[in-house]
C-alpha atoms as a printed R data frame, in Angstrom:
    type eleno elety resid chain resno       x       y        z
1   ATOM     1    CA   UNK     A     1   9.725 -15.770 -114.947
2   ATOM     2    CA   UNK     A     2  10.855 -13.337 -112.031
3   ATOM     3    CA   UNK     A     3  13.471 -11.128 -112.704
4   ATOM     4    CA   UNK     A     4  16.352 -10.868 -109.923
5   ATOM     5    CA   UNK     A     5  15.287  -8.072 -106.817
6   ATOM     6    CA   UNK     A     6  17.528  -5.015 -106.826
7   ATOM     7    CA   UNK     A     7  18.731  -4.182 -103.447
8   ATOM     8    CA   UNK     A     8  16.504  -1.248 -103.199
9   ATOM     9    CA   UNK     A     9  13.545  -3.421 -103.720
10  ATOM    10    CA   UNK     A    10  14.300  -5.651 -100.941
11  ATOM    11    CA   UNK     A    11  14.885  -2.970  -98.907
12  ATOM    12    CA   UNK     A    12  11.773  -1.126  -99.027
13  ATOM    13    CA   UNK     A    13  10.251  -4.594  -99.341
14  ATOM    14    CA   UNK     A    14  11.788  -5.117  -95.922
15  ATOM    15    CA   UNK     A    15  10.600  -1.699  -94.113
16  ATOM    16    CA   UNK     A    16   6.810  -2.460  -95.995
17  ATOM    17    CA   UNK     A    17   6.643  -5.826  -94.107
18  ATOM    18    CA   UNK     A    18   7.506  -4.150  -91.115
19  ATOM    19    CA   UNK     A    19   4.264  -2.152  -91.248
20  ATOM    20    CA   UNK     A    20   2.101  -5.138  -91.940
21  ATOM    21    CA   UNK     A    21   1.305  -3.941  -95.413
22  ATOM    22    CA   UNK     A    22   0.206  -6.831  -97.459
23  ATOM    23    CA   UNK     A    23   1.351  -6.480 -101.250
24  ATOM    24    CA   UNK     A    24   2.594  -9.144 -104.100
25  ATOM    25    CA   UNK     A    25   5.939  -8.358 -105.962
26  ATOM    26    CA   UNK     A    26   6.016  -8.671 -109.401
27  ATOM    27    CA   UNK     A    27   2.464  -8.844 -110.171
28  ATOM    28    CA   UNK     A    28   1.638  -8.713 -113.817
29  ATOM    29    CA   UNK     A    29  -1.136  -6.917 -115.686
30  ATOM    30    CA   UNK     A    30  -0.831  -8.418 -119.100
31  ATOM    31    CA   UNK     A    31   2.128  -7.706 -120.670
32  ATOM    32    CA   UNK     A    32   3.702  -5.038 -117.949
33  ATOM    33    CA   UNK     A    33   5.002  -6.219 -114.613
34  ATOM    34    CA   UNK     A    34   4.919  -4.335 -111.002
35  ATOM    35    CA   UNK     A    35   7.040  -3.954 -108.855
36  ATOM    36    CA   UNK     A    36   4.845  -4.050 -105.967
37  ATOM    37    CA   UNK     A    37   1.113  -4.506 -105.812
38  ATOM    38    CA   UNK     A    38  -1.219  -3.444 -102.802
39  ATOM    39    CA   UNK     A    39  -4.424  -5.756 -104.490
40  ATOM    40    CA   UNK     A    40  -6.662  -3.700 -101.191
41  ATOM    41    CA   UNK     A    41  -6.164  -0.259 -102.242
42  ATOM    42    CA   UNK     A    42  -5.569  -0.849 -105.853
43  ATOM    43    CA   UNK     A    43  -1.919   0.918 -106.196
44  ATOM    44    CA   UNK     A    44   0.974  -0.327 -107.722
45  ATOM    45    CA   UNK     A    45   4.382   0.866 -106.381
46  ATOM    46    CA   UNK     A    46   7.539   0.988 -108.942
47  ATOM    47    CA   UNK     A    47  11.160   1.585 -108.058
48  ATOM    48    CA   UNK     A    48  13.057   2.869 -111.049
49  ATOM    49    CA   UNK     A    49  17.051   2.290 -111.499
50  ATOM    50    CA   UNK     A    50  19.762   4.078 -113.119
51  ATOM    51    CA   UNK     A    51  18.103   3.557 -116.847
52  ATOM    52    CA   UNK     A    52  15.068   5.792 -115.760
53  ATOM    53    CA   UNK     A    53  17.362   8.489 -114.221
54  ATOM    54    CA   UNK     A    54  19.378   8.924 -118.077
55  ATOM    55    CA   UNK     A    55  15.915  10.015 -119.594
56  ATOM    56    CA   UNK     A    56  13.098  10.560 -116.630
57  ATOM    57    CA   UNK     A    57  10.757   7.960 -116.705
58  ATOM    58    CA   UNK     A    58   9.193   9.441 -119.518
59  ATOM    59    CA   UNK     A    59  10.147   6.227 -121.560
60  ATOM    60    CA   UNK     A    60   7.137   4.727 -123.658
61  ATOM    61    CA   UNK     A    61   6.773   1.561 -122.072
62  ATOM    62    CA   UNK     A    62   6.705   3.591 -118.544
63  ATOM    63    CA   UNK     A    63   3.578   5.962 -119.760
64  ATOM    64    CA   UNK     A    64   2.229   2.773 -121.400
65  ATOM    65    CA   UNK     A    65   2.033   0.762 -118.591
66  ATOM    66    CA   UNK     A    66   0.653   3.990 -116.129
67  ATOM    67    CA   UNK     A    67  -1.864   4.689 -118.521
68  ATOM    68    CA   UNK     A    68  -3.151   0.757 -118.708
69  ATOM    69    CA   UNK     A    69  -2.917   0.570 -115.075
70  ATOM    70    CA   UNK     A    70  -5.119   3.915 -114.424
71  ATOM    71    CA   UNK     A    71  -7.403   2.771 -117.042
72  ATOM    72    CA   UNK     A    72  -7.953  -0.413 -114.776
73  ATOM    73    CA   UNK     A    73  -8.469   2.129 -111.433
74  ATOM    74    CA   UNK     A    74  -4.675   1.088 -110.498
75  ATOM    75    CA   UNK     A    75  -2.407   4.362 -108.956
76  ATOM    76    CA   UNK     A    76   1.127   4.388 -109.534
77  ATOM    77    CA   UNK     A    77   3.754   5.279 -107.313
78  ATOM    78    CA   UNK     A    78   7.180   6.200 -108.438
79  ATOM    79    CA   UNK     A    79  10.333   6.342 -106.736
80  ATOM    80    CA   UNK     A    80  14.334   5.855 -107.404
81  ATOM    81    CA   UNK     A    81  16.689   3.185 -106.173
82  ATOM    82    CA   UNK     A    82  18.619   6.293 -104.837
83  ATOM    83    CA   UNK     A    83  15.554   7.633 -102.934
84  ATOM    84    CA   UNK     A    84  14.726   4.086 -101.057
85  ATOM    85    CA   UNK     A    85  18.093   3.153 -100.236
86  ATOM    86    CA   UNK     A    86  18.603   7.003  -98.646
87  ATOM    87    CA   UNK     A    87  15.283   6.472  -96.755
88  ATOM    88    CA   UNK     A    88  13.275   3.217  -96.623
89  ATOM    89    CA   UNK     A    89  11.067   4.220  -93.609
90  ATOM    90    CA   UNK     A    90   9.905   7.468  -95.112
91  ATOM    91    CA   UNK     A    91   9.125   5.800  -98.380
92  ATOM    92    CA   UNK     A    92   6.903   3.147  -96.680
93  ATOM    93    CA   UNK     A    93   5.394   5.817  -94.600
94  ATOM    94    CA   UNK     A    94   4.399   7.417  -97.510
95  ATOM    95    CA   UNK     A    95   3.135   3.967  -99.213
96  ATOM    96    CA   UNK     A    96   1.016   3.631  -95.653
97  ATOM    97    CA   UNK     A    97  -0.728   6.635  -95.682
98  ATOM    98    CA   UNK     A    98  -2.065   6.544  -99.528
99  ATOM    99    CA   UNK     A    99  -3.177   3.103  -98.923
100 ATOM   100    CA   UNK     A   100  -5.036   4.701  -96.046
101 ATOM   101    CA   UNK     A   101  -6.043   7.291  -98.438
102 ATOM   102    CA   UNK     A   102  -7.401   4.728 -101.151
103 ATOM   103    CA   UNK     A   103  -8.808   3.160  -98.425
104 ATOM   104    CA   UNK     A   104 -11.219   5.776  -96.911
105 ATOM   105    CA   UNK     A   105 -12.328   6.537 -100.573
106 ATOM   106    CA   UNK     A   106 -13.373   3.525 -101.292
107 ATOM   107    CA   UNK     A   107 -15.147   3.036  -98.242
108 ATOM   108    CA   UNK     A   108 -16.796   7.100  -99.042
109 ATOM   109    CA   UNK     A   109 -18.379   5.719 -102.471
110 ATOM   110    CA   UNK     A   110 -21.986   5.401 -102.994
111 ATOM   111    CA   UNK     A   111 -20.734   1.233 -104.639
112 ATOM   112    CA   UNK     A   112 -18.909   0.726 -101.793
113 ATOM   113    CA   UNK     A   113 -22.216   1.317  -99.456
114 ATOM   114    CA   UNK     A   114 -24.407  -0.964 -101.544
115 ATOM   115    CA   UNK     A   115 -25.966   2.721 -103.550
């Protein structure tokens, strides 16, 4: 059952493609939902609308579903609908370089070299 895009998450779902970065919307991990997963470097991108902005997103279900995801070795990323719509390009830049990031670590540990 998806839920309906918001227009800021088909916009930066726009400027991600245009890097080449592979990622599936709405993946689930049990009960919580992502916006966008990047399955290679094990990060999970959210983009929070005008309900998050009343009270933070220091809602339960928010710190819930960052603390299940870290316990599984997922990063979150956290933006606004405000903050993507202003600027898309520096938002997937950003996305880019810690997949990079996760990237070169995993590559760097001792499991990753057959240790």
């Amino acid at each position: 059952m998806r839920v309906p895009s918001t227009r800021a998450e088909d916009v930066l779902a726009s400027a991600l493609r245009r890097r080449g970065l592979r990622f599936r919307r709405e993946a689930s991990f049990g009960i919580y939902k992502a916006d966008f997963y990047f399955p290679s470097a094990r990060l999970t991108v959210e983009v929070d609308g005008h309900h998050h902005r009343d009270v933070g997103w220091k809602r339960r279900s928010d710190y819930d579903k960052c603390d299940r995801l870290a316990r599984m070795g997922i990063r979150t990323l956290r933006y606004s609908n405000e903050s993507v719509l202003r600027a898309p390009n520096a938002i997937a830049s950003a996305i880019e370089l810690e997949i990079n990031r996760r990237a070169r670590a995993v590559c760097r540990s001792p499991r990753a070299r057959g240790r």
